[in-house]
N, C-alpha and C positions, 0 to 999 in steps of 0.2 A: 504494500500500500504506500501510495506517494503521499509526503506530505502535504503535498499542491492540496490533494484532494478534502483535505481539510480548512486549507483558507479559502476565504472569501474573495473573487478575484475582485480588484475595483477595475472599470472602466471608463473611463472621461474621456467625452466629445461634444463636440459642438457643431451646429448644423445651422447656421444663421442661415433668416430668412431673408432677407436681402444681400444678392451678391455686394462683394465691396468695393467696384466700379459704380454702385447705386445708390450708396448709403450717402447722406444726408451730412455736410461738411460744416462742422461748428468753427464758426472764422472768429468770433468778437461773443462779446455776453449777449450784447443785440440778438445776433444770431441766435443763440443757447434759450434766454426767456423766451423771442417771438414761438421755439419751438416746443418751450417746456408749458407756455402758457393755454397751448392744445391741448395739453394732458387735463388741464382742470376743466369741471361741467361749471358753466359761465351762471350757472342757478344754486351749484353750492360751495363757490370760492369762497365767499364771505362768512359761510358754516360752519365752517372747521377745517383747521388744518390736515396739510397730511405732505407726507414725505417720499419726493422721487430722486431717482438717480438717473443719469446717463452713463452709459458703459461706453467709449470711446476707444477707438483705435490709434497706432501710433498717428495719422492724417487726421487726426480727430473726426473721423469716421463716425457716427453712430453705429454702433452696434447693437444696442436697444437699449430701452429703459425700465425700469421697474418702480412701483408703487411699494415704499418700505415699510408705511406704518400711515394708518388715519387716525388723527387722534379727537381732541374737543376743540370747542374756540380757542382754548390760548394755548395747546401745546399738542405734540405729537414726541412718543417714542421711538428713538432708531436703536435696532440692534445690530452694533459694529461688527460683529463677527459674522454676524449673516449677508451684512450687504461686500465685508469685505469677501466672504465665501464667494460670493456672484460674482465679485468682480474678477477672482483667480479663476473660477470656474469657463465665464465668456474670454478668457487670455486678453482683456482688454488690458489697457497698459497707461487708461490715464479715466477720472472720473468725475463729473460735475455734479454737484448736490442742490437741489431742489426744495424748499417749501414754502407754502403760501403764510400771508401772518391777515388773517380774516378782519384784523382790525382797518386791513387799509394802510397802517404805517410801514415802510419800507425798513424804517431802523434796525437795525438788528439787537437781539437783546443780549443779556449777559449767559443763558443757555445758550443759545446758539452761538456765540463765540464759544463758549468750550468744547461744545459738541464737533465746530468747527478746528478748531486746534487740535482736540484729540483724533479726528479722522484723519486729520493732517499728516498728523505722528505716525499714524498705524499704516499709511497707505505708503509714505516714506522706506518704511521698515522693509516692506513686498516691496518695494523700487517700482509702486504708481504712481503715476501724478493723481492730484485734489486739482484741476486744473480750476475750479471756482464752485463758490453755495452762492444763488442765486434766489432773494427773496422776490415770489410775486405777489403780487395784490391785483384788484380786478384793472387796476388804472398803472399801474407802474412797475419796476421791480428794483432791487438793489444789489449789483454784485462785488460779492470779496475780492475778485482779484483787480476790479478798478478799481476798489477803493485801496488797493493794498496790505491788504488782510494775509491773503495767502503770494 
């Protein structure tokens, strides 16, 4: 008897739906909100928040996006280790973070800078970029890497 036959084999792949001659090129933050601000239904922006990613390729390619957490009016939960999972798992190699603030204010607050910082750190560590967190509101949006955040 092989011991093979006792582990469990893992296999990882990825099968993107969009060839990457077609994928969708984030050039400026402009770009990244007009595209993140699709993602929100324009009837419940102002409801509650909630938290997305872009998985980005080295041309900053989109490679998809995912919804990590919807939370209440004033906050939503990210779990780092899951969005970071996704982000090794799609081999993407840099990543934009996304949430709405329901109030309308662009500001960012003192969570979201840590939560900000601390992603930073972790996606450093795997050698990805945070290429920017992008707050939208129904009317504007505010991003960390023009303002110099990240």
């Amino acid at each position: 008897m092989s011991i093979t036959q006792n582990l469990p084999k893992i296999k990882v792949s990825l099968h993107p739906q969009t060839p990457v001659k077609d994928r969708v090129i984030i050039k400026s933050s402009r770009t990244a909100a007009e595209l993140l601000r699709k993602l929100w239904d324009p009837d419940t922006i102002h409801l509650f928040e909630e938290f997305y990613v872009l998985f980005l390729d080295r041309k900053n390619g989109v490679i998809g996006y995912r919804l990590m957490n919807r939370g209440n009016q004033s906050a939503t939960v990210v779990d780092i280790q899951l969005l970071l999972h996704i982000a090794l798992s799609t081999n993407c190699s840099g990543i934009i973070l996304s949430h709405n603030h329901p109030s309308g204010q662009t500001k960012s607050s003192q969570a979201d800078n840590k939560l900000t910082s601390k992603i930073n750190e972790a996606t450093k560590l795997l050698d990805l970029k945070l290429l920017d967190h992008i707050i939208i509101t129904q009317e504007s949006y505010f991003s960390y890497a023009d303002d110099g955040f990240i």
